[in-house]
Every structure is written in structure tokens, then in C-alpha cells.
C-alpha positions in Angstrom: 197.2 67.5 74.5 196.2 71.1 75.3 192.9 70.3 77.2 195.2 68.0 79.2 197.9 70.8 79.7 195.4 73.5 80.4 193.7 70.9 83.1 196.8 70.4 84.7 197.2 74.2 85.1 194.0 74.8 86.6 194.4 72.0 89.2 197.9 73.5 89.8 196.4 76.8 90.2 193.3 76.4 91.7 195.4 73.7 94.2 191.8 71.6 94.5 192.1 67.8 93.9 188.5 66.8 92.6 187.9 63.0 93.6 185.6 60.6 91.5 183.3 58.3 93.2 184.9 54.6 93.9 188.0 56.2 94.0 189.9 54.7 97.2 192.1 57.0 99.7 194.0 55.3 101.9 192.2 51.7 102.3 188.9 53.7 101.8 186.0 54.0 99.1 184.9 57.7 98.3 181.5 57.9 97.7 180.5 61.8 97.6 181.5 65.0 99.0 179.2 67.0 101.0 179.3 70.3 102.6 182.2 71.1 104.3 183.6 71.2 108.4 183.7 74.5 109.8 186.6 75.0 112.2 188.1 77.7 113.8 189.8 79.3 111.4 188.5 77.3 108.1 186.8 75.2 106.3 187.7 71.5 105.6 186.3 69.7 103.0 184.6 66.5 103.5 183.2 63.5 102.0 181.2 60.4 102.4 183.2 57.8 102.7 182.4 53.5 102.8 184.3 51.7 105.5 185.9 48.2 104.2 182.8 46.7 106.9 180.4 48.2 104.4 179.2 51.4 106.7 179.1 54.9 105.3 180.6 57.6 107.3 181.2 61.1 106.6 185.2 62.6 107.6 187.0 65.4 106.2 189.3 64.7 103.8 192.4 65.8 105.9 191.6 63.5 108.8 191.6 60.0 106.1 194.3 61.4 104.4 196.7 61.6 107.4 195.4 58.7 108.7 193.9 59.8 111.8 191.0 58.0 110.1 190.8 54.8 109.2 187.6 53.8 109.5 183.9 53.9 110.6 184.7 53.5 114.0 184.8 49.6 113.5 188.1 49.4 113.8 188.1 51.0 117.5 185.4 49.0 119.1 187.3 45.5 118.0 190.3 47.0 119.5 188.1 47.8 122.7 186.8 44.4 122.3 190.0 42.8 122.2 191.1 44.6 125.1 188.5 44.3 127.2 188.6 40.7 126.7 192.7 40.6 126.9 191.9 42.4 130.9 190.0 39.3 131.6 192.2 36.1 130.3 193.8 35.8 133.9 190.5 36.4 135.7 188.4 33.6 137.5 185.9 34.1 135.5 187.3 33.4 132.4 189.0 30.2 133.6 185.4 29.4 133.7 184.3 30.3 130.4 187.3 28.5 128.9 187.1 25.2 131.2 183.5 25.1 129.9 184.4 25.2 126.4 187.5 22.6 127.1 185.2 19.8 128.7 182.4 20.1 125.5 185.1 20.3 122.8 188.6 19.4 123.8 189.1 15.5 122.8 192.3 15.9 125.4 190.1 16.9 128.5 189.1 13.9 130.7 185.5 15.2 130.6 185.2 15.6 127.3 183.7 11.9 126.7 181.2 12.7 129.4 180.1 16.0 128.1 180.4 14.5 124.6 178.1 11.4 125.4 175.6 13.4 126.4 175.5 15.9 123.4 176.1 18.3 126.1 177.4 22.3 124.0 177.7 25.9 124.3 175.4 27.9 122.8 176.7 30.2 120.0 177.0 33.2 121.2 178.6 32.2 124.3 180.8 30.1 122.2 182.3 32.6 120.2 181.9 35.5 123.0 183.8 35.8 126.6 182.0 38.9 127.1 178.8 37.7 125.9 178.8 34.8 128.2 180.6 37.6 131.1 177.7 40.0 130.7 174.9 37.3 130.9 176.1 35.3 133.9 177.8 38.1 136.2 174.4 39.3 137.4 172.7 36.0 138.5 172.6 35.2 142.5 175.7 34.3 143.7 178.3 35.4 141.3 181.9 35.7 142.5 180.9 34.4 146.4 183.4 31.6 147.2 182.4 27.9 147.0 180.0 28.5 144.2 180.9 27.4 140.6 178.9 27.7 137.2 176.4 24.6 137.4 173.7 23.3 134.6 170.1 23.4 135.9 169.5 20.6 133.7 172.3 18.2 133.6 171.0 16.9 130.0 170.3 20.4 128.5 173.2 23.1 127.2 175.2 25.8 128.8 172.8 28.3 127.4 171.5 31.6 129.9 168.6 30.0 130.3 170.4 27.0 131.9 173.0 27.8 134.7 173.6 29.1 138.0 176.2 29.7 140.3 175.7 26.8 142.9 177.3 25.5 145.9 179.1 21.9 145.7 175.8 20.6 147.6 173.4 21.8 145.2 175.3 20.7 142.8 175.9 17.2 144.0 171.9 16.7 144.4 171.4 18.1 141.1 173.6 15.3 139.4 171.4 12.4 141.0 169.3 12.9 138.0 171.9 11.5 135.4 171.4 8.4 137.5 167.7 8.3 137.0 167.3 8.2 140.9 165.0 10.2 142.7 165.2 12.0 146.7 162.5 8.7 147.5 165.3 6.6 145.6 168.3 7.8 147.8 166.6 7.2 151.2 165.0 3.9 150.5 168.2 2.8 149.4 170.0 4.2 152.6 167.6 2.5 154.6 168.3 -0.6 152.8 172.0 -0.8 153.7 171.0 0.4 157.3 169.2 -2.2 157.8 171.5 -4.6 157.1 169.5 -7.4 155.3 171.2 -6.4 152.4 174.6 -6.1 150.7 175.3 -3.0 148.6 176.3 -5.3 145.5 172.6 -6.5 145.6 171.0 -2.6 146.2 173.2 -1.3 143.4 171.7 -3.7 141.3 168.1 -3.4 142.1 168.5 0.0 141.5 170.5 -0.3 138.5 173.5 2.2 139.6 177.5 1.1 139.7 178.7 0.1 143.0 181.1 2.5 143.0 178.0 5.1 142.9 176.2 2.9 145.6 179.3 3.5 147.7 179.3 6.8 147.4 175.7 7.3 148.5 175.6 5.4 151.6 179.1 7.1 152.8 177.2 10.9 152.2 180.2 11.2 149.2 177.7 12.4 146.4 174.7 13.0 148.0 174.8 14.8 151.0 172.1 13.9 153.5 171.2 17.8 154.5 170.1 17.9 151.1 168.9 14.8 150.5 166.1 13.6 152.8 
């Protein structure tokens, strides 16, 4: 009872609170203390200190204690993240990066069973990331001009960096020839065909093996347009 009492006295005294390792202040794990902060007029004491994301940091005592600490800095930068990406929601850029994501993985989008079909995804990071997917396309030709719009080099690959653009509607339209398995050759001859008259478009859709509605379209410049298609 005495070595408790005369402990007591000596931390009253002395007015120093020795902490033990593990011990937890305010929502964080002390690990050590180290040599202390020289200010202006004093010095505080400080301590190593592990963040509840697993980094050590060192902060004075005071600072975690009052709160003006609260963690490695971890806790800024996903308030800076959030932010940041909170500035963007009612941009036109992330209408894009949230349209993509709707037609691959919305069931209640109408081109969801397109994109779907076709395996068609978002790569991970872009996925889980507005900024990721800001910071890799807002540098590529063309960004932000009007009449261009986010377009798959390869209609059958991913949104991925290494597969988009920003592209004009007639790029575009071109580009989506090849989900019909038709070639540049392919659209002439077939506009050719229909000039000529010796056939109707029923029987050059079906040598072809494309819809008539997509046969219309071709021969009335509505998908392919013939500046880009010679």
C-alpha cells in the first residue's frame, strides 16, 4: 500500500505522466517516446505514435491529446480526396465517368445488355477511382473540345487507358463498323450494290449478313458517314 501511496506522490509532485507502450491516447497506439519538440519558450514531449492505418508517426503529446492530432495524416488526404472528388460530381467529366460505369454494370440502363453481351468492363482502378480515371484521360488530344466524347479504340476490348480517346461522332461511327464484322471495302461495295439498282437492300443485307435496319442506315449515310468511309 505504501509503494502505491508514495508512487502516487511522486507522480503528483513530479506532475509527469509516464505512458507504457500499447497504451492508447485518444484513438491512438503509443509506441515510444523520443526526444522532445523545442518551441519557443519550451520543450514538449513527444512520442512515437501508430495510426489506426498501421503508419508510425511521431507528435508531441499535447497536439494528440487535444486532438489537434488525430492521425498520420491519413485522415486528411481522404478528406482532400473526398473533396476533390465532391468538386467534380456536377462536372462533365464525371457525367462521363459515371455513365461509363452505368452502361457496363447497371441492369436498369438500356445499354447495359450491349455492353454486357460483349463482356465489355472498367478496369479496377478506374472503377473504384474518379480521379484516377480524371487524371489518366484529361491529358489525351482532344479533351474538353465540344463534339468529342470518351470512345473505345477497340469496340471488343475494356475501358482501360490503354483503350480510349476523346473522338468526334464520325470517328466514332466508323469505328463501330467493326462490331458488324464489315470492312471500309465492305461498306462501298455494298453502296454500290444498292446504287446500282439490280438489287434490293433485303437481299444485300443478307449476303452480307447485317440487319436491315443496319443496311438502311448505311446506304442513307446514318452510321457510316461517307467522308470517312470511302
Amino acid at each position: 500500500m505504501g509503494g502505491i501511496l508514495g508512487f502516487f506522490l511522486i507522480f503528483t509532485f513530479m506532475g509527469r505522466i509516464e505512458y507504457i507502450e500499447g497504451e492508447i491516447i485518444e484513438g491512438l497506439e503509443f509506441t515510444v517516446e523520443v526526444e522532445g519538440k523545442i518551441t519557443k519558450d519550451k520543450k514538449l514531449r513527444q512520442g512515437v505514435f501508430k495510426c489506426t492505418c498501421g503508419n508510425l508517426f511521431t507528435a508531441t503529446f499535447k497536439s494528440i491529446k487535444s486532438k489537434n492530432t488525430k492521425s498520420c495524416g491519413c485522415l486528411w488526404l481522404a478528406a482532400r480526396k473526398a473533396q476533390k472528388k465532391h468538386d467534380f460530381i456536377n462536372t462533365p467529366i464525371y457525367k462521363v465517368w459515371a455513365n461509363m460505369k452505368t452502361r457496363c454494370y447497371n441492369p436498369n440502363s438500356k445499354d447495359y445488355v450491349n455492353y454486357n453481351s460483349h463482356n465489355i468492363s472498367v478496369c479496377e482502378e478506374w472503377k473504384n477511382s474518379f480521379l484516377a480515371f480524371y487524371r489518366d484521360v484529361k491529358d489525351l488530344p482532344n479533351y474538353g473540345i465540344k463534339g468529342y466524347s470518351l470512345d473505345r479504340i477497340n469496340n471488343d476490348g475494356n475501358y482501360e487507358p490503354s483503350n480510349v480517346r476523346w473522338a468526334d461522332k464520325y470517328t466514332q461511327a466508323n469505328n463501330k463498323k467493326f462490331r458488324n464484322g464489315l470492312t471500309n471495302e465492305d461498306i462501298i461495295e455494298i453502296r454500290k450494290l444498292h446504287k446500282s439498282g439490280l438489287f434490293t437492300q433485303r437481299k444485300i443485307a443478307t449476303d452480307f449478313n447485317i440487319g436491315y435496319a443496319t443496311m438502311s442506315n448505311i446506304v442513307n449515310n446514318k452510321i457510316y458517314d461517307t467522308q470517312v468511309v470511302r
